[in-house]
Every structure is written in structure tokens, then in C-alpha cells.
MARMI-224260 format. One record per residue (C-alpha): x, y, z; residue in three letters. Coordinates in steps of 0.25 Angstrom, whole numbers. Last residue first. Layout:
! MARMI-224260
> X/Y/Z/ala
...
! end
This chain:
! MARMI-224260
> -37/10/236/unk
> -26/19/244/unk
> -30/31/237/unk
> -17/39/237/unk
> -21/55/239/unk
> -13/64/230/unk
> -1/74/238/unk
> -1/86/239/unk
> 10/94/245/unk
> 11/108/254/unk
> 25/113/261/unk
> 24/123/269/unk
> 36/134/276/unk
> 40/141/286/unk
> 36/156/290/unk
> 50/161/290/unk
> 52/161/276/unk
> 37/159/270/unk
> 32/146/264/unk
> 25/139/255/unk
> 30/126/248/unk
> 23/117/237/unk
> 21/104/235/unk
> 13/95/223/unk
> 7/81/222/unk
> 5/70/210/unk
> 16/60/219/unk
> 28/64/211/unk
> 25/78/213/unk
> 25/76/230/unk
> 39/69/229/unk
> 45/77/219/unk
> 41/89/230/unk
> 45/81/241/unk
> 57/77/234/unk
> 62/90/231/unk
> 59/95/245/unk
> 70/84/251/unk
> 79/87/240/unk
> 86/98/241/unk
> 99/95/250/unk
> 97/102/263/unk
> 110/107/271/unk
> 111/103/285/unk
> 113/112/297/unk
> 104/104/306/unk
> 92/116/303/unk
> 94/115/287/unk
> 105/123/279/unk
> 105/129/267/unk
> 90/130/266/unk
> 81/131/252/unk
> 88/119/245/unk
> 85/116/231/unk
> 92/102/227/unk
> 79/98/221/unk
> 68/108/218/unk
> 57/109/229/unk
> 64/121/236/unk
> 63/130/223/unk
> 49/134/224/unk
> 50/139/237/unk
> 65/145/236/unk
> 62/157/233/unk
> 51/159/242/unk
> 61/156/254/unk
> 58/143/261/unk
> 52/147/276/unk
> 60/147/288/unk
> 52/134/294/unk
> 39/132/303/unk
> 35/121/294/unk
> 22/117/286/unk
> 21/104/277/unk
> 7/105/271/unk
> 2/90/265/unk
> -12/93/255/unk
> -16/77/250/unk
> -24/77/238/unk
> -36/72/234/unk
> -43/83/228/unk
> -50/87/241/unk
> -38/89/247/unk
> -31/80/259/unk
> -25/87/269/unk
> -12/87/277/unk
> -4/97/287/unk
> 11/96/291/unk
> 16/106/302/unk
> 29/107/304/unk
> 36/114/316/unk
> 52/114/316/unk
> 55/118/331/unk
> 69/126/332/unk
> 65/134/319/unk
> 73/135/307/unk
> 69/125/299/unk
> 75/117/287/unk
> 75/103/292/unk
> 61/103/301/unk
> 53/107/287/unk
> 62/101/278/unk
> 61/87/285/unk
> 46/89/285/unk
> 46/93/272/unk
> 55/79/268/unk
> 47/69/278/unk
> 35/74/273/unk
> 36/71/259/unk
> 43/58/262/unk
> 32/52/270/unk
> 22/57/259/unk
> 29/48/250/unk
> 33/37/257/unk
> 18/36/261/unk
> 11/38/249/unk
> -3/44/252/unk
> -15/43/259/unk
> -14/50/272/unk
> -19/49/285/unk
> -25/56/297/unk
> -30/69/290/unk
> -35/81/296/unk
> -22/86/295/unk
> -11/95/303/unk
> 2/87/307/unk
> 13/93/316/unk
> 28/92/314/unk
> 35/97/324/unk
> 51/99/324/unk
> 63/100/334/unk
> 56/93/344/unk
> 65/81/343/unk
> 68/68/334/unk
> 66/76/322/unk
> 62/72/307/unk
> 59/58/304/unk
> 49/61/318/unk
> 42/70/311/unk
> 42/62/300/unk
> 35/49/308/unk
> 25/60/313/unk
> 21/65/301/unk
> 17/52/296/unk
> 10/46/309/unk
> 1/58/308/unk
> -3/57/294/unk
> -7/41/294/unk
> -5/37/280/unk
> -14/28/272/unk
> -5/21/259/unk
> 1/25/248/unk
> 9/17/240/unk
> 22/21/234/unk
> 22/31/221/unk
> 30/43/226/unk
> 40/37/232/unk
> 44/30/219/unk
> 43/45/212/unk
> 52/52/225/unk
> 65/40/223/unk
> 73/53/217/unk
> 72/62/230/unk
> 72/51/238/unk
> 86/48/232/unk
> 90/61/232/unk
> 87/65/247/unk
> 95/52/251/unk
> 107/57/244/unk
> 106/70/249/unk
> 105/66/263/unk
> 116/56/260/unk
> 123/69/254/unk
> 122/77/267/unk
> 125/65/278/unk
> 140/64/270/unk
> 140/77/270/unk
> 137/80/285/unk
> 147/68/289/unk
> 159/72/282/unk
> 155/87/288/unk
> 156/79/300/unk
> 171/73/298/unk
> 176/85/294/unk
> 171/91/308/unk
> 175/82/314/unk
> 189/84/309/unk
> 190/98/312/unk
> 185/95/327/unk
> 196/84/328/unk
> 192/75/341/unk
> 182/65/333/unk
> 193/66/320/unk
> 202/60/331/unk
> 194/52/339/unk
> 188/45/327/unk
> 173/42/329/unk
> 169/53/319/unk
> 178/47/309/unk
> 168/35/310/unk
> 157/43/306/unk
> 162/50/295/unk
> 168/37/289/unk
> 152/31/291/unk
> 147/43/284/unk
> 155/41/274/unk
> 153/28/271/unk
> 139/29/274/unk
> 141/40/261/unk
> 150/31/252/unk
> 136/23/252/unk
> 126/32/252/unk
> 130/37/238/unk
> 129/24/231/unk
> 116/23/235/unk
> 111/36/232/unk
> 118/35/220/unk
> 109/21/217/unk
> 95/28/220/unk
> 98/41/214/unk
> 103/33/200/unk
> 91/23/201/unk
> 83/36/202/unk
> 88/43/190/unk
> 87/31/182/unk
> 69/29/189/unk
> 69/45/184/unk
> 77/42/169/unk
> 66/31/167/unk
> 54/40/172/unk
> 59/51/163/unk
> 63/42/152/unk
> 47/36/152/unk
> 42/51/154/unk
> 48/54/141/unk
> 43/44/135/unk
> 28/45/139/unk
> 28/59/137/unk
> 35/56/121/unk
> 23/46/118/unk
> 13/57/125/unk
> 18/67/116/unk
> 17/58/105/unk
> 3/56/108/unk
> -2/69/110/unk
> 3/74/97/unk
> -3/60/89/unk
> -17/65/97/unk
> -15/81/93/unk
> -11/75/78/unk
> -23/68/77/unk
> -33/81/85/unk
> -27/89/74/unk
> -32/79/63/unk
> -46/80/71/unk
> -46/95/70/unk
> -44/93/54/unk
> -55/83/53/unk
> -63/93/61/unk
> -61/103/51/unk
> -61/95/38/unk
> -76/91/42/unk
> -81/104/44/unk
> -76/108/31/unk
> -83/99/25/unk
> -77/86/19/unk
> -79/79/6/unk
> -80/66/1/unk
> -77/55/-11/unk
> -81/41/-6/unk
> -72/31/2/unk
> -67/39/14/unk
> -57/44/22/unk
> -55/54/33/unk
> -41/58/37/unk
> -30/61/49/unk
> -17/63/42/unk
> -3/59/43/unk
> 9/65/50/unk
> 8/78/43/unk
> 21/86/51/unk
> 20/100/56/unk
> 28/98/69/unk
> 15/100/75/unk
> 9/88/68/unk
> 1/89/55/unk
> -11/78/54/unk
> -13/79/40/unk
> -29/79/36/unk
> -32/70/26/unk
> -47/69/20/unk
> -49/57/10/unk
> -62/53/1/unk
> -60/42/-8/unk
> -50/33/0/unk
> -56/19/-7/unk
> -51/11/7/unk
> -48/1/-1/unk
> -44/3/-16/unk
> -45/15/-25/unk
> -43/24/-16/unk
> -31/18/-7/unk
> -25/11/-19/unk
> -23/27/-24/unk
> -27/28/-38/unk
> -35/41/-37/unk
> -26/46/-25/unk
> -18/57/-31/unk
> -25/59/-43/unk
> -39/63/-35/unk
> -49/59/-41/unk
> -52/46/-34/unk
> -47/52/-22/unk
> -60/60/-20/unk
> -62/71/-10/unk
> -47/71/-5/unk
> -44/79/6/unk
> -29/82/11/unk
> -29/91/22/unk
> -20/104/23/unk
> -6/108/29/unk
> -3/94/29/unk
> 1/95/14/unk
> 10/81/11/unk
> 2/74/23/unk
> -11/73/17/unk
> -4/67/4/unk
> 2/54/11/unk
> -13/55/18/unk
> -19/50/7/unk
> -11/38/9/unk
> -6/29/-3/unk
> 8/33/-4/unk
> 9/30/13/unk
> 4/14/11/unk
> -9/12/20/unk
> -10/11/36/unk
> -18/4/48/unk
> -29/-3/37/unk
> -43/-4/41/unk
> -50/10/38/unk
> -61/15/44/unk
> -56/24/53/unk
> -41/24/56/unk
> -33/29/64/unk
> -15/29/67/unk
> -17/25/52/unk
> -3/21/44/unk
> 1/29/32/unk
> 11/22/26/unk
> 27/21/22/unk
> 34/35/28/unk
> 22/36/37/unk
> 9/45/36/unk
> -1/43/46/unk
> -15/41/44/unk
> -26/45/54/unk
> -38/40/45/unk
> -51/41/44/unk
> -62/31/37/unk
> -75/32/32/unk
> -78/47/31/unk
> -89/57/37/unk
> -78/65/39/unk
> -84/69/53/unk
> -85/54/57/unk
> -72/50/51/unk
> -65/61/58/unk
> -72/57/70/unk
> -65/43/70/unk
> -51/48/65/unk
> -51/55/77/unk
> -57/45/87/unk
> -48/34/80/unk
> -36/44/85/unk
> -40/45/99/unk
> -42/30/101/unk
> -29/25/97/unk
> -25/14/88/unk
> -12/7/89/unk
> 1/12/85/unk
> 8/11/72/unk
> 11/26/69/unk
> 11/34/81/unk
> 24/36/87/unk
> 23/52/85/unk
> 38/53/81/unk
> 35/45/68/unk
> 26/54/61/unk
> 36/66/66/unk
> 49/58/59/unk
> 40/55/47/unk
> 37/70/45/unk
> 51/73/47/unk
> 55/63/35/unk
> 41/67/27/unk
> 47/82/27/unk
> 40/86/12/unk
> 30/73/11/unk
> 31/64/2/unk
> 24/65/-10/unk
> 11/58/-13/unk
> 12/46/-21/unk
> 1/49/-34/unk
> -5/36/-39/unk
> -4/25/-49/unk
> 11/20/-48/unk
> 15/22/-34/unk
> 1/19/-30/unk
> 3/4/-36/unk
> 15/2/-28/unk
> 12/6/-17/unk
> -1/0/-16/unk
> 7/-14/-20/unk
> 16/-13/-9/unk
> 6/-9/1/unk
> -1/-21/-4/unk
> 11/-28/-1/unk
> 14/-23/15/unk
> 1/-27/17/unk
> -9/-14/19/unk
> -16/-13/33/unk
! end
């Protein structure tokens, strides 16, 4: 790399000895599309040295260049054969590439050339004779620099050789695409996940401040029940228990909203092994005291190994929605398991329901979408149960779907990945 004062002094001297190349016609956006890629100044990476590796090789040349043009420099993102990182930007070839990066620049013999004939950079170190530019043209159709072959001694390239040099500048800019995208990825997804973990701090703590005012409530509601008079007034009990059926309604909701938004941590606790049969029978239990519903098990399979939060939440919302939402006096639901060949666990969740309309089949995963007004104690759903499961299932690299026919019931299918316990 140059010292601040020798690039003093090659500027100076070419200033007065040699032909400045004129600036290019938008170099103000130019600068501002160089600049959005984040590239200039970092550290060496293997996929570009390989470019400028095999350019060398086909050119038969001794050194090639990705070269970048700035405001002040041309800085090298690769080099082969060559020491320095960067050269003053009135001295590079590649200034001139830049000014017509419809076609390459080539340059037989920069000793007769009138451009170059006194350049430092030919007649000193590294004695550019023999110099072949192509522009590296981004979509917006701005030359950022040039991928070029260099060598000491006067040279000519087939057409063979401009053609692959040519495909390889378009692999350049491909790499520098590629990694600007994934620079920009990378950002978005870190103010994703930071505007995720704020939107579940602010879940978290509403829900707090919500439950408060509501065991308030509640415990108002219940003391007014005690009250002879209100106990004896039939208009007043009644007020008294639709006080009591909101204030059970939005705690409902409130705790469905709060799971909802807690899904991602749930998804990533331990797994361990997972006796099948216990499982479904602690959420049958969850789920009636009586003989109102029957859950039966079909597998093959004695355990499990997979999350158990997780899975105990999954099942405990379908199996909910299954005895919730059906019309028959005995609720039978019959849950099946397998493991596929691919690794990945098959739950079927089959009940002996109405049915979900078609319509409404590929809606009843969305949050807030409620396929039934009313559920079989007369309570209306809130939407979230389903959407969790199926932000739940996602979360965890599986998938969920629905079939059904009205009056047949319904079947819920999920996947779910394997945990190795190793």
C-alpha cells in the first residue's frame, strides 16, 4: 500500500505528465451505489480470489485485479500478484474502464499509448504493460470497478479468453449482489427479532396489567353474588353474571394472547423421551371430568421424542377444539402417531364434530378467525387457539393442515421433526 506522501507526490507528478481521466458522467450516484454494497475495506474472501485466480490462469497474466473505484482510490476487493491493497484513483487504468462500461478497456502496450505512457504505475512498479479491464456493471447500471488482468510485457487476448473474462466479471457482481442481499437479510431479520422479543414484552406486561383489574372484578362479581338482595333480584343476578361471563371472556383472551405471542420460546425448550399414553391421558383429563368425551390413542409407538411443552400445548388446543365445538352428546376423538421415514413425526387429530365449512378451512388458522359463534357451554371462541398451534407447529420446522366434511367431523394432521436426544 502507497504512504500518504508518495501518493502526494504520484499525484502530483501525474497531474503534470499524463492524461487524468474525466470524471465519470453520474459519479455522485455512482459513489452512492459503490457505497451501498458495504464492501470496500473488508477482509479477503475465498469466492472472489478464486475469480481472480482463474482469470489469471486463462489470461495467461501475472496479476489480476478486482479494483474498485472510490472517490480518492482504487482499492482491490482481490488481488493476484500484486502486494499493495489500493493505488491512487488518477493513476488506475481502471478510472478509464469505468467512463465506457458498455465495452472493455484493453490496452496492448501502455507504453504507446498517450494515456498511460508516463503513468508512475508503467513506468515504475508493477510495470503495467499489458492491461485488460472489464467494468463490473450493476443492475442499476452503474460501473463500480472492473475485474482485470495485468501484465508486464505487451499481450493480446483471443476471443476465447475475453469471453470467459467477461463471464467471470458477471460471476463478480452476481457475488457482490449476493452479498449485499444477504447484508440487508441479515438486518432486516435482526429488527424483526428485536420488534418480536418488544412485542412480547408489551404481551407479557399488558397481560399483567390486565389480570389485575380483572380478579378485581371477578372478586366484586362474586361478592355481590353473596348479597341477599342482588341474590333475590332476578334482573340483578343476571347483571351480575354477565359481569362475570365478560370478565371470564377477556381473561380467556388475554391468556390466549399471551401464549399465542410466547409460541417461538416454547418452541425451542428441550426435548426429552415421551410416554405417548400417559400424554393423552393427562389432556383428557384437562378436558372433562365426565364421560362427555373419549379420546382414544392409535400408534404403534410407546414414546415420543419431541418438545414436551410444545407437543403438550398442541394437543391440548385440538383437543380442546374438538370436545369444545361439538355437536354431539359424547365427543369422540381419536388421536393417531407415526414416525416417517424421513424423520418426522405424522399426529392425526380426528373427531366426530359438524365439520369446518370449506370456506372457512384455510381461514381457521388465521388469528381472530372464528368458524363457530357459539361453542357447546354457550361460550364464544376467540381465535387464537388454532393460531397458535399452527404458529407453534411452523416455528418448530413442521406444517398443519385440516380436512374435513360438514357432518362428517373433522382431522387435523401435523409434522413435527424428531429431537435426537444425544
Amino acid at each position: 500500500m502507497y504512504t500518504l506522501l508518495e501518493n502526494c507526490i504520484l499525484r502530483k507528478y501525474s497531474t503534470k505528465i499524463m492524461k487524468i481521466p474525466e470524471t465519470y458522467h453520474s459519479e455522485k450516484e455512482r459513489l452512492a451505489n459503490l457505497h451501498s454494497y458495504s464492501i470496500l475495506d473488508t477482509l479477503p474472501e475465498e469466492d472472489f480470489d478464486a475469480i481472480t485466480t482463474l482469470a489469471a490462469q486463462i489470461c495467461g497474466t501475472s496479476i489480476s485485479l478486482i479494483s474498485l473505484i472510490d472517490d480518492k482510490r482504487q482499492w482491490f476487493k482481490s488481488r493476484v500478484g500484486l502486494d499493495v491493497n489500493e493505488t491512487p484513483r488518477e493513476l488506475a487504468f481502471c478510472t478509464h474502464a469505468i467512463r465506457t462500461p458498455e465495452i472493455p478497456l484493453v490496452i496492448p502496450d501502455a507504453r504507446l499509448d498517450d494515456r498511460f505512457e508516463n503513468n508512475p504505475l508503467v513506468t515504475g512498479e508493477p510495470k503495467v504493460i499489458f492491461y485488460a479491464g472489464i467494468p463490473l456493471n450493476t443492475a442499476e447500471g452503474f460501473p463500480l470497478g472492473t475485474l482485470c488482468v495485468i501484465d508486464h510485457e505487451p499481450q493480446e487476448l483471443s476471443e476465447q479468453q475475453m469471453q470467459a473474462l467477461q463471464a467471470l466479471s458477471c460471476q463478480v457482481v452476481k457475488l457482490l449482489e449476493l452479498r449485499k442481499n444477504k447484508k440487508q437479510l441479515e438486518t432486516v431479520n435482526r429488527e424483526l427479532e428485536q420488534k418480536n422479543y418488544d412485542l412480547q414484552q408489551f404481551v407479557r406486561v399488558a397481560a399483567h396489567d390486565l389480570k389485575a383489574p380483572l380478579n378485581n372484578i371477578e372478586m366484586i362479581t362474586n361478592l355481590l353474588k353473596e348479597v341477599t338482595e342482588v341474590a333475590n333480584d332476578e334482573e340483578g343476578n343476571k347483571l351480575v353474571n354477565m359481569i362475570g361471563s365478560a370478565s371470564e371472556n377477556l381473561r380467556t383472551l388475554v391468556d390466549g394472547l399471551l401464549t399465542y405471542y410466547q409460541s417461538d420460546s416454547i418452541a425451542k425448550n428441550i426435548a426429552i423421551q415421551i410416554n405417548l399414553t400417559e400424554l393423552v391421558q393427562s389432556l383428557k383429563q384437562l378436558l372433562s371430568w365426565d364421560d362427555s368425551v373419549q379420546v382414544q390413542l392409535q400408534s404403534s409407538l410407546r414414546f415420543v421424542e419431541l418438545n414436551e411443552v410444545l407437543i403438550q400445548q398442541i394437543l391440548l388446543n385440538l383437543l380442546t377444539n374438538a370436545f369444545k365445538y361439538n355437536d354431539k352428546d359424547i365427543a369422540k376423538i381419536d388421536v393417531s402417531v407415526e414416525l416417517r421415514s424421513d424423520n418426522f413425526y405424522r399426529f392425526c387429530v380426528k373427531d366426530n364434530g359438524p365439520g369446518i365449512m370449506p370456506n372457512f378451512q384455510e381461514k381457521i388458522f388465521e388469528l381472530f378467525t372464528i368458524a363457530t359463534n357459539f361453542d357447546r357451554f354457550g361460550n364464544k371462541g376467540n381465535g387464537l387457539g388454532l393460531a397458535t398451534v399452527q404458529k407453534l407447529v411452523n416455528t418448530s420446522g413442521g406444517q398443519i393442515w385440516v380436512a374435513s366434511k360438514v357432518g362428517e367431523g373433522a382431522t387435523f394432521t401435523f409434522t413435527l421433526p424428531r429431537v435426537s436426544l444425544n
